[in-house]
DRENBAPA-699424 format. One record per residue (C-alpha): residue number from 1; x, y, z. Coordinates in Angstrom, 2 decimals, padded with zeros to 5 digits. Example, Ala and Ser with C-alpha at 12.3 -4.5 7.8 and 13.67 -1.06 7.14 Angstrom:
SITE     n        px        py        pz
SITE     1    012.30   -004.50    007.80
SITE     2    013.67   -001.06    007.14
END
This chain:
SITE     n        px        py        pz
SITE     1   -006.90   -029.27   -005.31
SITE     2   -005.93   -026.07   -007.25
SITE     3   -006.98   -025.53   -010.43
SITE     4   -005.01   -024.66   -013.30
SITE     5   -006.33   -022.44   -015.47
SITE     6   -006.56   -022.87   -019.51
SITE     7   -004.24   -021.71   -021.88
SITE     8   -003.94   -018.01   -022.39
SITE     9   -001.22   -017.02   -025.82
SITE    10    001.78   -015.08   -024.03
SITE    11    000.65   -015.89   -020.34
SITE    12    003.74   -015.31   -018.07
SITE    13    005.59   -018.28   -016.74
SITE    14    006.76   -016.27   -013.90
SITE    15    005.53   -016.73   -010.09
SITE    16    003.50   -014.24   -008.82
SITE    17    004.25   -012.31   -005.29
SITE    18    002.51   -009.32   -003.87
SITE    19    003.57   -006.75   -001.04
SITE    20   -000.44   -006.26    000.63
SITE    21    000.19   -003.68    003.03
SITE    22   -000.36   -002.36    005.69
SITE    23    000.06    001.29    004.39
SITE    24    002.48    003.62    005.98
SITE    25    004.50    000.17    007.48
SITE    26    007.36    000.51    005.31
SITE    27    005.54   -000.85    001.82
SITE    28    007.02    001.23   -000.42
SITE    29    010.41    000.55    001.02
SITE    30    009.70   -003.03    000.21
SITE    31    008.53   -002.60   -003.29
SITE    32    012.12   -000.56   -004.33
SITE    33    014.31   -003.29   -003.02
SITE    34    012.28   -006.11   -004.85
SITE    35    012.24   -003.68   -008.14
SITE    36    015.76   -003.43   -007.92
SITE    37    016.28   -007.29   -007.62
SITE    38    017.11   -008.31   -011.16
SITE    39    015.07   -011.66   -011.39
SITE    40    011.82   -009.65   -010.01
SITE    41    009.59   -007.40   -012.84
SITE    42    007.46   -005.15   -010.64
SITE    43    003.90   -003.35   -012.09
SITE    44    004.43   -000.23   -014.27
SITE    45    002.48    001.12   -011.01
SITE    46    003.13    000.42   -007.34
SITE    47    000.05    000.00   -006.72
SITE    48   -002.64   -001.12   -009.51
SITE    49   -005.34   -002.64   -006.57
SITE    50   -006.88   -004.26   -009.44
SITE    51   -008.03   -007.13   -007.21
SITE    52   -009.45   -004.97   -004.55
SITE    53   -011.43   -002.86   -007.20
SITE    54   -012.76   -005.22   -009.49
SITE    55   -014.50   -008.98   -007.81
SITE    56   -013.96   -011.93   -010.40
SITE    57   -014.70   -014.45   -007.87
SITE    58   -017.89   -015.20   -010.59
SITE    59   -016.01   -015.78   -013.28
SITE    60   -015.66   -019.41   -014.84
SITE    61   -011.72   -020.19   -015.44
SITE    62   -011.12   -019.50   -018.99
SITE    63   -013.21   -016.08   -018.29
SITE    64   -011.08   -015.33   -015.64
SITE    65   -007.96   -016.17   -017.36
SITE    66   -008.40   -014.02   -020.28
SITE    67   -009.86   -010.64   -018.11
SITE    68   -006.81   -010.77   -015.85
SITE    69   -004.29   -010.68   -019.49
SITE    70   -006.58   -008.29   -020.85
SITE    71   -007.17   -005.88   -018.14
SITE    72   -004.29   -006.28   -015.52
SITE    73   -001.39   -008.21   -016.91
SITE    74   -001.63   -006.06   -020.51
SITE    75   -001.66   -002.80   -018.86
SITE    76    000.59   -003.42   -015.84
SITE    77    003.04   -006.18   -016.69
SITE    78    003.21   -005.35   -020.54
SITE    79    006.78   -005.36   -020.45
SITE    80    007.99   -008.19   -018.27
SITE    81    011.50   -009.72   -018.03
SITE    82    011.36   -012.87   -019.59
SITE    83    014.29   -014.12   -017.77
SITE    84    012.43   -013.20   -014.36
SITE    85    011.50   -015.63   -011.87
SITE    86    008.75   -013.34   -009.93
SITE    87    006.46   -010.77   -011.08
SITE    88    005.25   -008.87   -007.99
SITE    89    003.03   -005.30   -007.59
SITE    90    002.36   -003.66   -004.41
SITE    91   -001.25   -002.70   -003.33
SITE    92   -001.89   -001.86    000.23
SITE    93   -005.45   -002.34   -000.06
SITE    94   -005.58   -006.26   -000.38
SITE    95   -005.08   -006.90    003.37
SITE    96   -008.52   -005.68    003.92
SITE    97   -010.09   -007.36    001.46
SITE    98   -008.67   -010.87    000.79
SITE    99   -011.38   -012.76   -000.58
SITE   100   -010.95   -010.46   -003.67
SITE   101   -007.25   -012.41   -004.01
SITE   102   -009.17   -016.11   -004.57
SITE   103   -008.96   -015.38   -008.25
SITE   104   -005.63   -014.83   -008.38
SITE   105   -004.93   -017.93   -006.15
SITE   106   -006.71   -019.36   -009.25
SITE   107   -004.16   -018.75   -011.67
SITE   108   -001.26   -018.43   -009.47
SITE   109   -001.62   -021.33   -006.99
SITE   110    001.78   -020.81   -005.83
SITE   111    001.24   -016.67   -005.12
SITE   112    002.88   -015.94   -001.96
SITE   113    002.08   -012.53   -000.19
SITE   114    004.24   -010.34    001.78
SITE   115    002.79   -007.83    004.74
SITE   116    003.81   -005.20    006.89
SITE   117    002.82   -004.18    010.18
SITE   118    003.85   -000.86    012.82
SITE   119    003.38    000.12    015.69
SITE   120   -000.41    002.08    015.55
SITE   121    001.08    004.79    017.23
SITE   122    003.87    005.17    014.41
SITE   123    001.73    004.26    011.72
SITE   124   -001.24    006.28    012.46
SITE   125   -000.11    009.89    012.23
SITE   126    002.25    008.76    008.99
SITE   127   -000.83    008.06    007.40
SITE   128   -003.17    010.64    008.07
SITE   129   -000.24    012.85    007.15
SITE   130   -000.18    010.84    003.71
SITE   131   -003.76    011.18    003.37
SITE   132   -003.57    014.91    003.58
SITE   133   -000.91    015.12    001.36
SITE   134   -002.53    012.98   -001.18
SITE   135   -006.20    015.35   -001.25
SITE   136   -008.30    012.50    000.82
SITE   137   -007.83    013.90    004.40
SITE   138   -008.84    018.11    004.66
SITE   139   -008.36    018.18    008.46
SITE   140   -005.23    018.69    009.02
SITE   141   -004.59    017.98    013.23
SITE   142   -004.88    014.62    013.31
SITE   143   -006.51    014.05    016.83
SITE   144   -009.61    016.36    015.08
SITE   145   -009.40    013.62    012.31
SITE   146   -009.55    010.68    015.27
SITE   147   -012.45    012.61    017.11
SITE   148   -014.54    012.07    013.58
SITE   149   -014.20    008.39    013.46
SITE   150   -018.08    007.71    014.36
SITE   151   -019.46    010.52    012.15
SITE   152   -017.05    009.20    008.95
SITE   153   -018.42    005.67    009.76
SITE   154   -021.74    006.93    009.16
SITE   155   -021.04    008.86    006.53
SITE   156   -020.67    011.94    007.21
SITE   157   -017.90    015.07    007.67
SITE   158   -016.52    013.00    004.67
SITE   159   -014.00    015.18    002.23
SITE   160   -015.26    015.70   -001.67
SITE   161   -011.67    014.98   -002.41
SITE   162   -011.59    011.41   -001.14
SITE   163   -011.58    008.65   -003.01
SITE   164   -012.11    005.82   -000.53
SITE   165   -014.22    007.08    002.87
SITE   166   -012.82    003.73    004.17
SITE   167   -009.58    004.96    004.71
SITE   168   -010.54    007.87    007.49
SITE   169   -011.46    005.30    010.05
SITE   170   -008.25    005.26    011.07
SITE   171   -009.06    002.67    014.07
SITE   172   -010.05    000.26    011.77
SITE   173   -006.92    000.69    009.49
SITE   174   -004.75    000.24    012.32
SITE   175   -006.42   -003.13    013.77
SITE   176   -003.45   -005.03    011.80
SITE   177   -004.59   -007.94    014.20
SITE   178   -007.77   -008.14    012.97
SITE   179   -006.97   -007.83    009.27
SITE   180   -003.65   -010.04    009.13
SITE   181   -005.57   -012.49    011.29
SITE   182   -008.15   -012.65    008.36
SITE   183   -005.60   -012.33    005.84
SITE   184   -004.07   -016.02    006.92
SITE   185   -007.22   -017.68    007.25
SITE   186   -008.33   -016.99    003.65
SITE   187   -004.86   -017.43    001.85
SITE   188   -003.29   -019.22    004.07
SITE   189   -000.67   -018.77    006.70
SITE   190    001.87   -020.31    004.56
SITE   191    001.55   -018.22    001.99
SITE   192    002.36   -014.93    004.28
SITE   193    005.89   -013.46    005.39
SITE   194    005.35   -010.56    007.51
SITE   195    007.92   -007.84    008.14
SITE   196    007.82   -005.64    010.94
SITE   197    008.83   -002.86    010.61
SITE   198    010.58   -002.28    013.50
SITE   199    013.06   -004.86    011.77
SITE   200    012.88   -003.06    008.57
SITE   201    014.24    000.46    010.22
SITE   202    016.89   -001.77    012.68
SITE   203    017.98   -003.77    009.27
SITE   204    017.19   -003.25    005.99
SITE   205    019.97   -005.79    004.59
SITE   206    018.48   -008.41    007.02
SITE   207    014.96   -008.14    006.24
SITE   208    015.00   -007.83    002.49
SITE   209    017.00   -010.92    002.80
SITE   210    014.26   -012.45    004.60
SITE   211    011.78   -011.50    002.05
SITE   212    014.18   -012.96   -000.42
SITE   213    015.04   -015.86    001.16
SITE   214    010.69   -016.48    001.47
SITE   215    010.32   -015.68   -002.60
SITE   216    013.09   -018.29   -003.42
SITE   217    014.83   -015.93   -004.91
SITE   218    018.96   -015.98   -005.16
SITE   219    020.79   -013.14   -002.30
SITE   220    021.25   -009.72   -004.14
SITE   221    023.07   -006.64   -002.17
SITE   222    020.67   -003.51   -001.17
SITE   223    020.86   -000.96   -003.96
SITE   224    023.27    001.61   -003.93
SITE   225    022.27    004.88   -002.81
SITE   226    019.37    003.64   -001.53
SITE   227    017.11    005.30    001.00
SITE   228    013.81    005.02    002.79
SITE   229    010.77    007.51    001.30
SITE   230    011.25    010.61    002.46
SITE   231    008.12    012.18    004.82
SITE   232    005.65    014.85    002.73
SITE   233    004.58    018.05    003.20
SITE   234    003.21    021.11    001.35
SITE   235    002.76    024.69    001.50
SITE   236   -000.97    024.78   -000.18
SITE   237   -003.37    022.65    000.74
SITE   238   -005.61    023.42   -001.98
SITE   239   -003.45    022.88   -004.47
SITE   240   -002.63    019.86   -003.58
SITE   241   -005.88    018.86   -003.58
SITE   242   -006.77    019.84   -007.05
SITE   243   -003.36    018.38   -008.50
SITE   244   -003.89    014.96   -006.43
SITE   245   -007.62    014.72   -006.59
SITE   246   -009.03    017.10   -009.76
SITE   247   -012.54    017.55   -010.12
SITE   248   -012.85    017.16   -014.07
SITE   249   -009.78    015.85   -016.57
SITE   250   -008.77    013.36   -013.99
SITE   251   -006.66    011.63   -017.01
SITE   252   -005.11    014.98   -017.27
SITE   253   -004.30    016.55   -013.80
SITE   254   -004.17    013.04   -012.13
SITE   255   -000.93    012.42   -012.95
SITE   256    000.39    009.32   -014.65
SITE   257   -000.31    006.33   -012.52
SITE   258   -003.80    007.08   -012.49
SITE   259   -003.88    007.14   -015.94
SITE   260   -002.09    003.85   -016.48
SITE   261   -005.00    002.57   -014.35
SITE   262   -008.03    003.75   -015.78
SITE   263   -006.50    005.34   -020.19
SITE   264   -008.28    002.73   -022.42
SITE   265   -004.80    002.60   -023.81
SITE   266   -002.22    003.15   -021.29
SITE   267    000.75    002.88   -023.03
SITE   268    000.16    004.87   -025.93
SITE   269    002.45    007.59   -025.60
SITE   270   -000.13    011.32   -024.59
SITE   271   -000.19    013.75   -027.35
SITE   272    002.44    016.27   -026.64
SITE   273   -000.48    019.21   -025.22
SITE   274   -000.79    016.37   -022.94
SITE   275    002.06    015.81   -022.39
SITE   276    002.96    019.39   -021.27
SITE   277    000.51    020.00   -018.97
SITE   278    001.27    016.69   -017.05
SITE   279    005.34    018.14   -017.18
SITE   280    003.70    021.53   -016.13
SITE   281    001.89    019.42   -012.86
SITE   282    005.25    017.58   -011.94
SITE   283    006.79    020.87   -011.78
SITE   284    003.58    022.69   -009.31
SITE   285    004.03    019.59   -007.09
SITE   286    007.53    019.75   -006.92
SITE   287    007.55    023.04   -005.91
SITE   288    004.34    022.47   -003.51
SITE   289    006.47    020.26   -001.95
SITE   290    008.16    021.00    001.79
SITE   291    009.28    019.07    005.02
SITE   292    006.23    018.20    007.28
SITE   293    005.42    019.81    010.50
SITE   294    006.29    016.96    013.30
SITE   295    003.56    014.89    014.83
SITE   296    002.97    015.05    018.60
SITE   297    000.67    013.24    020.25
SITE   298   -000.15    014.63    023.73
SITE   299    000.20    011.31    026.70
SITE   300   -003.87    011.23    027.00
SITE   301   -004.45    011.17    023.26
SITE   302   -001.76    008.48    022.55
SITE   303   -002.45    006.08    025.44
SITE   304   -006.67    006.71    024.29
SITE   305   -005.06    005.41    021.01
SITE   306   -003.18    002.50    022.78
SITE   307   -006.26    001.37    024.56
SITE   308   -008.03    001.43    021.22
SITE   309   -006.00   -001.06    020.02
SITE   310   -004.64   -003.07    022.99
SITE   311   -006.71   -006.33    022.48
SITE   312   -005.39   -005.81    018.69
SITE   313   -001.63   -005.74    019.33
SITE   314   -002.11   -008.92    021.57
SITE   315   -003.76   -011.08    018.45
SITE   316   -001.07   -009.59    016.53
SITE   317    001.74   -010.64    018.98
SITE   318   -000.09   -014.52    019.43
SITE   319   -000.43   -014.26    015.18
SITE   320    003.04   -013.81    015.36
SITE   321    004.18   -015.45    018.20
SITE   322    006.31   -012.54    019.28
SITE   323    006.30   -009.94    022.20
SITE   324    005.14   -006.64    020.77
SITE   325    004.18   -005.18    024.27
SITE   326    005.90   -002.37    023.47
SITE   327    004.07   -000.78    020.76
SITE   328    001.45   -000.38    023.75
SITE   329    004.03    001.74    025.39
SITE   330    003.57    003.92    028.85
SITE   331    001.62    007.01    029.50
SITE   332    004.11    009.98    029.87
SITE   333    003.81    013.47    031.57
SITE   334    004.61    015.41    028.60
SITE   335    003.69    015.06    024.39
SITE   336    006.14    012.95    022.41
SITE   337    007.13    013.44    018.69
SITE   338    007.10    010.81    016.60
SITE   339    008.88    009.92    013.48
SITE   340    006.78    009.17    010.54
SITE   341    009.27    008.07    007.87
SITE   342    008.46    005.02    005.82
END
């Protein structure tokens, strides 16, 4: 039987819905068409992971109750919609870790989750590219960054500049199988809508309606102008790093979501030296920014990747209960470039 939890002054009436990955699979893409749905109020930031970071599974109900409006709801949901039906965030990192999400099952009994999946051999070299563009991945050929899989398991070869070591076993990432498999028994298979994205390039229109139609929430048309995110390069690597993952004043060079996350008042607006060196960063990334290179796998490397997961894609497909035979693909006589865009 769930449990409701005790009376908290201002908690939201709202149900609660969360997009948990996997990353590179079209998430993002996802969390603009459900910000732009007018009876949704999405998190001040995509992705606040505050149930991956933080384990509450200890605390008694009323505890739990008033850390979640204190720490999480205050600082990412200060300004919800009243008139909303769903408030919904966005982080990747909760399909591999859903016992973290009990709590929340706590106090939202009715939370429903929504995941993506992609082919591995799509997905992959999207997010190693990400990874380098964000400061956590330094080599930049990503069959180098494969080939260190054992010695990053064990801890070493590991960049200064990355935040979560996790994230550069790249086989493990990719075993959505595995981790969607886990995701249903611990939340419940009910609870899950899972778009592919294969469906999400083919038909935008039809699969946010799906998601729609799974949040009980009323049709609304895609959003004009809209687009998927746009694939990232630079032109200095080092840069990048230090703008994306600074040494010292992370609060400062950072940028603003990771302040929102971590500022003991995050909505306080910066002082305005502050406040021009964050404008001054904007402006070095903006201009750091260029088109990637393309990604191409030679046949051996890819189909070495495709073996990897094989086993994988086939719990996925019987998880599923649909043919995805063809994300294992055929070994060709010559590389293939593949598109990363999410």
């Amino acid at each position: 039987m769930a449990t409701t939890a005790p009376s908290v002054p201002n908690w939201p009436s709202q149900r609660f819905a969360c997009i948990v990955g996997a990353p590179r699979c079209g998430t993002t893409t996802l969390a603009r068409l459900l910000e732009s749905h007018p009876e949704v109020s999405f998190s001040s930031v995509k992705e606040p992971h505050y149930f991956a970071l933080f384990d509450l599974n200890d605390l008694d109900q009323d505890e739990l109750k008033q850390t979640v409006a204190d720490e999480y709801l205050a600082r990412y949901f200060h300004d919800v919609d009243p008139d909303a039906q769903v408030m919904a965030e966005g982080s990747v990192s909760y399909l591999y870790a859903p016992e973290r999400l009990l709590p929340l099952l706590r106090l939202w009994p009715d939370a429903k989750f929504i995941i993506a999946v992609r082919d591995p051999i799509q997905q992959l070299p999207s997010f190693h590219q990400r990874l380098v563009h964000q400061g956590d991945e330094t080599v930049e050929d990503f069959e180098e960054a494969w080939r260190l899989i054992d010695e990053r398991r064990s801890g070493r070869k590991i960049p200064r500049t990355c935040l979560d070591a996790r994230q550069l076993q790249y086989d493990e990432v990719a075993r959505f199988g595995k981790h969607v498999g886990r995701f249903f028994d611990v939340v419940g298979r009910d609870r899950c809508h899972v778009v592919v994205f294969d469906d999400l390039r083919a038909d935008p229109a039809k699969a946010y309606a799906g998601v729609l139609d799974f949040l009980d929430l009323p049709p609304a048309p895609m959003p004009e102008n809209w687009n998927p995110r746009p694939r990232r390069g630079v032109k200095v690597k080092w840069l990048q790093r230090l703008l994306k993952r600074p040494p010292i004043a992370r609060t400062v060079l950072a940028g603003p979501q990771f302040r929102k996350r971590i500022a003991a008042k995050p909505q306080r607006r910066p002082p305005a030296p502050l406040r021009a060196i964050m404008s001054a960063r904007r402006a070095l990334l903006e201009w750091n920014r260029t088109d990637p290179p393309p990604v191409r796998l030679s046949p051996s490397f890819a189909q070495e990747i495709r073996e990897a997961l094989r086993d994988d894609v086939a719990k996925l497909s019987t998880l599923l209960d649909r043919d995805l035979s063809h994300w294992l693909g055929s070994s060709d006589k010559k590389s293939a470039s593949y598109d990363q865009a999410a």
